[in-house]
C-alpha positions in Angstrom: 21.7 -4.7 -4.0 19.8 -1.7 -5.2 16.9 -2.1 -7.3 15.2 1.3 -9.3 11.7 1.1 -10.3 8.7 3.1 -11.7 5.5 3.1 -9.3 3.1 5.8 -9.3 3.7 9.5 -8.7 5.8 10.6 -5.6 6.7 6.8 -4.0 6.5 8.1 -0.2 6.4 4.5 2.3 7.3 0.9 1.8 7.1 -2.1 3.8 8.2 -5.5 2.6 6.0 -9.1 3.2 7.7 -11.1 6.2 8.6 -13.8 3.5 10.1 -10.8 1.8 8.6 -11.7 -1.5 6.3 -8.9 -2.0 6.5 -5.0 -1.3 3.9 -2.6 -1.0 4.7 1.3 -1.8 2.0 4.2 -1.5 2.3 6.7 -4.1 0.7 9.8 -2.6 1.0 11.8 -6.1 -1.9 9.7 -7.6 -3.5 7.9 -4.1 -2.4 4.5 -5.1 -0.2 1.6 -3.2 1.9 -0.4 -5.8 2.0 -3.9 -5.3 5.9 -5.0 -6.0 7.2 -8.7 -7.1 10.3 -8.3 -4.7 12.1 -11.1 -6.7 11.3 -10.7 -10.3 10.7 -6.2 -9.4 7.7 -5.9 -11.4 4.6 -3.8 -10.5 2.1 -6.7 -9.8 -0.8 -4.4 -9.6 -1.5 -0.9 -8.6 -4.5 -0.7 -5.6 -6.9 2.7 -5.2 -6.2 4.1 -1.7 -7.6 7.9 -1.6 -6.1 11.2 -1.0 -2.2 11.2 0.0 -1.3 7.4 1.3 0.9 7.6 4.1 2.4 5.5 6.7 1.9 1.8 5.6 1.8 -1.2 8.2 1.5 -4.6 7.0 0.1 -7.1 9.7 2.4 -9.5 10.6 0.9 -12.8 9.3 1.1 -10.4 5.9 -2.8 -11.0 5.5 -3.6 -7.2 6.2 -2.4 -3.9 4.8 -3.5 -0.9 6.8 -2.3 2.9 5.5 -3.2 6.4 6.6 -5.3 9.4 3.8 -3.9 12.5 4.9 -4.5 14.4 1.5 -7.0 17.5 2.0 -10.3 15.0 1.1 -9.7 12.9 4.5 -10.5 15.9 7.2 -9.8 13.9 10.3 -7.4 11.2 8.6 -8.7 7.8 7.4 -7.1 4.5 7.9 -7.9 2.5 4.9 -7.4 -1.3 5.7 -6.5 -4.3 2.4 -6.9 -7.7 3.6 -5.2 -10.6 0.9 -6.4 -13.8 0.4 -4.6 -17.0 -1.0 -7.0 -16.7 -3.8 -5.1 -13.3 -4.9 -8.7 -11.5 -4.1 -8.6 -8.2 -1.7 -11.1 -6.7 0.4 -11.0 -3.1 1.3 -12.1 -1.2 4.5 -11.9 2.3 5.3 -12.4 3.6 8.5 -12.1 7.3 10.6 -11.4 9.6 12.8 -8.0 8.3 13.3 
């Protein structure tokens, strides 16, 4: 099945939940990941990730999203880490030199 829907500006990576329920896509155009109801294919929310998201890894207990900034803000390349909680709360991290 093939599914088209509107994220954010230039969809570049995507990486599905291991219970394949949820899927994450950066969108380096506007420096946003789009959170994705994989069943129901609507945008759950939109998180802030910084210049030109690239090459997302989800952890794989699904608990922790970790992406690369590669736009021309993050000299050096940043890895910017989201960890979820069953609350539906998110912590974010960035770290660099990666």
């Amino acid at each position: 099945m093939v599914h088209t829907l509107a994220t954010g500006p230039a969809p570049n990576y995507a990486v599905f939940t291991p219970d394949d329920k949820r899927l994450y896509v950066t969108n380096t155009g506007n420096g946003t990941v789009s959170e994705i109801d994989a069943i129901s294919w609507k945008v759950i929310r939109t998180l802030d990730a910084g210049p030109s998201p690239e090459h997302l890894v989800l952890a794989p207990d699904g608990k922790t999203l970790t992406l690369e900034l590669t736009g021309s803000d993050a000299v050096g390349g940043y890895l910017v880490k989201w960890t979820f909680r069953s609350n539906g709360k998110s912590t974010r991290t960035l770290e660099s030199g990666c």
